[in-house]
C-alpha positions as CSV (number, residue, x, y, z in Angstrom):
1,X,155.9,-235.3,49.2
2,X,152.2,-235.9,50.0
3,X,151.2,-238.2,53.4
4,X,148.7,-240.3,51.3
5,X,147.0,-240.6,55.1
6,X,145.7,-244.3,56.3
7,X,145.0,-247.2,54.0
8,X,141.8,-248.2,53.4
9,X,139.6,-250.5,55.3
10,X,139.6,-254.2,53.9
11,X,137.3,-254.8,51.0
12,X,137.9,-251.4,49.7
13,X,139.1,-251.8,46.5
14,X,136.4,-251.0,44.9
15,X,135.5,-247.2,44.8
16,X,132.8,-246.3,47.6
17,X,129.7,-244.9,46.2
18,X,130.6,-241.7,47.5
19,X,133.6,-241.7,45.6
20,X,131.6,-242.9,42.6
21,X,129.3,-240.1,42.8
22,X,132.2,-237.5,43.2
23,X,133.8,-238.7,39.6
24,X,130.4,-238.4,38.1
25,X,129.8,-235.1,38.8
26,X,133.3,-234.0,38.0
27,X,133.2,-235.8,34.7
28,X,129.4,-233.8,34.0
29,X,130.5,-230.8,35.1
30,X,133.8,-231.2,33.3
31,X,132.5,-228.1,30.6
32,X,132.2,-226.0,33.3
33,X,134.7,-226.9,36.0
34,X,137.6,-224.7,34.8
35,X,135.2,-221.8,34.7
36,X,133.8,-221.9,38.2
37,X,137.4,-222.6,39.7
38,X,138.7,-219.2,37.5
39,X,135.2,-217.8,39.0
40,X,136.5,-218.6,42.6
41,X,140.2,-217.7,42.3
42,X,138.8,-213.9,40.9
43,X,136.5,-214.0,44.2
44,X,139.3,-214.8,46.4
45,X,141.9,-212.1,44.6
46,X,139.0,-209.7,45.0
47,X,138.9,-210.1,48.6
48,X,142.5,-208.8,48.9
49,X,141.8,-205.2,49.2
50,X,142.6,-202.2,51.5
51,X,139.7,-203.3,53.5
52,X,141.0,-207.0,54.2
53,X,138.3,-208.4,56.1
54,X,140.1,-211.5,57.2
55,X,137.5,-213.6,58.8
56,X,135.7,-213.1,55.8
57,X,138.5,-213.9,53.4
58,X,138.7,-217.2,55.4
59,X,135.1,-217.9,55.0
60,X,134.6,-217.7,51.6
61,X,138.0,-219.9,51.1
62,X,136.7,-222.7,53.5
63,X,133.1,-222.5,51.9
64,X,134.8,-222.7,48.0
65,X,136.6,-225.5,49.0
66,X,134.0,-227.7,49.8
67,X,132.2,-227.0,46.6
68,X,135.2,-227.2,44.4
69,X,136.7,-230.3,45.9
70,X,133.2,-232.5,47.0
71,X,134.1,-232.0,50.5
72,X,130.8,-232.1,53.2
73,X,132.5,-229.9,55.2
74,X,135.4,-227.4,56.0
75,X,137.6,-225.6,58.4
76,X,140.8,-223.8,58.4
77,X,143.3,-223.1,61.2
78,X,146.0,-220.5,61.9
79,X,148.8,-220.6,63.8
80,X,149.3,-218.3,66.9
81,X,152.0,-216.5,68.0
82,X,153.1,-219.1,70.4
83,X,152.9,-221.7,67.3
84,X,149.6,-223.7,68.7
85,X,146.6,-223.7,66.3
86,X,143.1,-221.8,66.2
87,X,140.1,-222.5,64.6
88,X,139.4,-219.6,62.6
89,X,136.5,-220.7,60.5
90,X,134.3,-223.6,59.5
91,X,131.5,-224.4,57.1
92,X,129.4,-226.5,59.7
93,X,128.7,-226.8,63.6
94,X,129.5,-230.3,62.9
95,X,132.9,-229.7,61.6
96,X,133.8,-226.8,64.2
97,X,133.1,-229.0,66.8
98,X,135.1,-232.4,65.8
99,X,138.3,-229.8,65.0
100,X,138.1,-228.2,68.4
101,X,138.3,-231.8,69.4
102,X,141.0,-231.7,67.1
103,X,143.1,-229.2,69.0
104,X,142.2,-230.4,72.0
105,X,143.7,-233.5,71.9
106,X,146.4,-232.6,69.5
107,X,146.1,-235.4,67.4
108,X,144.7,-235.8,63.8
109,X,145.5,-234.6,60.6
110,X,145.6,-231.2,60.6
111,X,148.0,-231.1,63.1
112,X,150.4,-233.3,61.4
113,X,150.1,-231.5,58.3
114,X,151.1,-228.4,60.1
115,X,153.7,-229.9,62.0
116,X,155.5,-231.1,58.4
117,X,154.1,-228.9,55.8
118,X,153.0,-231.9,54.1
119,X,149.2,-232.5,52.9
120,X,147.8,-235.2,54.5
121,X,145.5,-236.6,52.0
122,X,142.7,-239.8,51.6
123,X,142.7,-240.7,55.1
124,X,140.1,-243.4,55.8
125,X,138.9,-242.7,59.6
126,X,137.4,-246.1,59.5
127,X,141.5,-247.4,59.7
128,X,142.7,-244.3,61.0
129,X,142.3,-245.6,65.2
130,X,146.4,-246.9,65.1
131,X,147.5,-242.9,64.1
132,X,145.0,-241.0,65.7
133,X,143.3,-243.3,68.1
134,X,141.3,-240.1,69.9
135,X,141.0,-238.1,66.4
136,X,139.3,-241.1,64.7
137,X,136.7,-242.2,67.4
138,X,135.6,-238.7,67.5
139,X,135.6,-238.3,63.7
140,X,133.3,-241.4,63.5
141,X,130.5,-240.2,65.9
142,X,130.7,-237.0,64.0
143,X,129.8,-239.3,61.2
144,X,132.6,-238.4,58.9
145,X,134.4,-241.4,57.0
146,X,137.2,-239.4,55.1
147,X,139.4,-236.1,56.0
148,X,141.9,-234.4,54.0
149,X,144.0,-231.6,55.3
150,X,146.7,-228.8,53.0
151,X,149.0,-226.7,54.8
152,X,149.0,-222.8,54.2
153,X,152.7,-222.7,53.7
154,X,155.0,-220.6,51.6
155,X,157.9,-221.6,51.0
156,X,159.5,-222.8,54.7
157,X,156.7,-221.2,56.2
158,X,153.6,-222.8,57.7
159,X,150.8,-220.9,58.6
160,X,148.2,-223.3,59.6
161,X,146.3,-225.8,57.4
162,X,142.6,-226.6,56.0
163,X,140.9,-229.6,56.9
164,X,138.3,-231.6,54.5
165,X,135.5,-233.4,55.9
166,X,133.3,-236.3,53.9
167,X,130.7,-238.4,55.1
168,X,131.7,-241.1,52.7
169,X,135.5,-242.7,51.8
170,X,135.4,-240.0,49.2
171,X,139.6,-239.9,47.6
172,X,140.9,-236.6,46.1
173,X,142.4,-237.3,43.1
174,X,145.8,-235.7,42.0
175,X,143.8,-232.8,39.8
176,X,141.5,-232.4,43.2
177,X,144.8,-232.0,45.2
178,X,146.2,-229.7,42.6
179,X,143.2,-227.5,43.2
180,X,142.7,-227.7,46.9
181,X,146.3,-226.9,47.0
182,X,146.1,-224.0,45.0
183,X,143.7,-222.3,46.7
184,X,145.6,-222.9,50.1
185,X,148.4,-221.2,48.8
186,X,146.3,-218.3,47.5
187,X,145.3,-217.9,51.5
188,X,148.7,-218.1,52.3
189,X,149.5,-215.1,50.5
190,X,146.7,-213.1,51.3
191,X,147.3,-213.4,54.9
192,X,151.2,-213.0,54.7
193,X,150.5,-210.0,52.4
194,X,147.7,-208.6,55.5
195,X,150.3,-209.5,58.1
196,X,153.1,-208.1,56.1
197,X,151.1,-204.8,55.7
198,X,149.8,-204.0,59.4
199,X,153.1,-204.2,60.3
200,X,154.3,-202.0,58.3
201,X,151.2,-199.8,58.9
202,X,152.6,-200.1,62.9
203,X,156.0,-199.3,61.9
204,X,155.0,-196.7,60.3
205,X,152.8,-195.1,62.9
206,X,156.1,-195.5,65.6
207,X,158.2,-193.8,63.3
208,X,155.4,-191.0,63.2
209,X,154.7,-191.2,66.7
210,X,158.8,-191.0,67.7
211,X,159.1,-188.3,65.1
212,X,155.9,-186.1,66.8
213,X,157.6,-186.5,70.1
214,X,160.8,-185.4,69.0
215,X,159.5,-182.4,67.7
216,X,157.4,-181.8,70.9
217,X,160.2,-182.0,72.9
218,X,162.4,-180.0,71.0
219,X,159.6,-177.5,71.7
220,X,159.5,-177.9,75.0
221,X,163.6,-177.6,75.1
222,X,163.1,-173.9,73.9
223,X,160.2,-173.2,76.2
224,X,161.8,-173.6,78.9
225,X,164.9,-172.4,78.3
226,X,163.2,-169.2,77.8
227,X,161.5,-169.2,80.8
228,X,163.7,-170.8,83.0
229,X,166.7,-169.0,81.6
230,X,168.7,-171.8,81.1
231,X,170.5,-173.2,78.5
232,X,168.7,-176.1,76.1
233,X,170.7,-179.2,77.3
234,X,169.8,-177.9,80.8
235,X,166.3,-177.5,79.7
236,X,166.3,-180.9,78.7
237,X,167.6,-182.9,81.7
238,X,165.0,-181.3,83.9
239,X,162.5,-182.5,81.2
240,X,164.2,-186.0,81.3
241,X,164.3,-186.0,85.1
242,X,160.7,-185.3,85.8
243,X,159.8,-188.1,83.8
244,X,161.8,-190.4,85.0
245,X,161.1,-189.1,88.7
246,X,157.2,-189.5,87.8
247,X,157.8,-192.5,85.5
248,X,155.7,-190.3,83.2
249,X,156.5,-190.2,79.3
250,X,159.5,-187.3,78.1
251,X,156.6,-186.4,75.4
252,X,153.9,-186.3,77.5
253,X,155.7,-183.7,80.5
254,X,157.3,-182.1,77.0
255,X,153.7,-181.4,76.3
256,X,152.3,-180.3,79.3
257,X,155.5,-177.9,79.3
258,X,153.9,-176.7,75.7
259,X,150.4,-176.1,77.1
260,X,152.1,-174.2,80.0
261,X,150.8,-176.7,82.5
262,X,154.2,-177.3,83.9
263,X,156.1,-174.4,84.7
264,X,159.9,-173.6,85.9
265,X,159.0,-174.4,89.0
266,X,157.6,-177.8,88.6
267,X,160.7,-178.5,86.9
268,X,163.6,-176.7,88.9
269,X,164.0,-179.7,91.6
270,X,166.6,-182.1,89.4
């Protein structure tokens, strides 16, 4: 299902010159077309590496769009952990500025295509005043006439959504949404694949950090034991009990019983 957005302003049944001017360059650059978009889905794969920049993964993404698609201008946004949106990028001051409008007033058509998942596609701002009466009044002193917006979504999941800025009542055809789509979904699954990695990467590092603690304190369960004289379950609820009397960390009195910075009597008052 695609929201085809708002209908167009009366005597618009002929295509705007902008829209005329969009077909003619996608019918003369119709030799090379398939190349460049293979050109920017290798860019955009390439960016996916063990140094995920992701600002700059975004960037390039936003930038690609509006050259692949005819667009004026970009932006993308990204859900945050409480589910509002953030502008993460844009291609132009212009554009930043009428989508943190956008978000301001929580109306317009990125929103809505995050909220459903569902592009929201050839919207005339010229008619667009009944849906978005804030969004469109904005839009047109920012001197846009036509937005677009794709949701980064996977499945069930929505991750935020790219807008599409023209000057002129430029339409995206169903090859245009095909592509526009495509390389939303290639976002998608770069950052879900980023996200899906650093937490692993912090898993991993509590799982390393409970494991070096463990150890630690099983060192400092035989320490002082020895020196105390004491057996190791002994040893260990004086450990436990001088943390919790300090509200200090078990591994960090374990190792200042290691370094010999604690001794038995530090820890003979349980």
């Amino acid at each position: 299902m695609i929201d085809r957005g708002c209908p167009p302003a009366p005597g618009a049944g002929r295509p705007h010159r902008g829209a005329d001017a969009a077909a003619r360059l996608r019918r003369t650059d119709v030799d090379g077309a398939p190349r460049r978009l293979a050109e920017v889905f290798v860019e955009l794969a390439d960016t996916l590496v063990d140094d995920f920049d992701v600002v700059d993964f975004l960037q390039v993404l936003t930038e690609r769009s509006v050259e692949l698609l005819h667009a004026d201008a970009a932006g993308l946004m990204l859900a945050d952990q409480r589910g509002g949106l953030r502008l993460m990028t844009s291609t132009t001051p212009r554009a930043r500025s009428l989508e943190i409008f956008e978000v301001q007033s929580l109306e317009g058509p990125c929103l809505d295509c995050f909220a459903t998942g569902v592009p929201v596609v050839n919207v005339d701002l010229a008619t667009a005043g009944g849906r978005w009466p804030r969004f469109a009044a904005a839009a047109a002193e920012h001197g846009y006439g036509a937005a677009h917006a794709l949701p980064l979504r996977l499945r069930k999941e929505v991750i935020g959504a790219i807008n599409l800025f023209s000057d002129a009542a430029v339409r995206l055809d169903d090859e245009d949404l095909a592509v526009g789509q495509s390389m939303a979904d290639i976002a998608t699954i770069g950052l879900l694949q980023e996200r899906s990695l650093r937490e692993k990467s912090a898993l991993s590092e509590q799982l390393q950090t409970a494991l070096s603690s463990r150890v630690l304190v099983e060192q400092a369960k035989g320490v002082l034991a020895e020196r105390a004289g004491v057996g190791v379950d002994e040893a260990f609820t004086r450990l436990r009990t001088r943390a919790r009397r300090r509200g200090e960390a078990l591994s960090d009195v374990a190792a200042a019983v290691v370094r010999g910075e604690l001794d038995v009597e530090d820890l003979s008052d349980h």
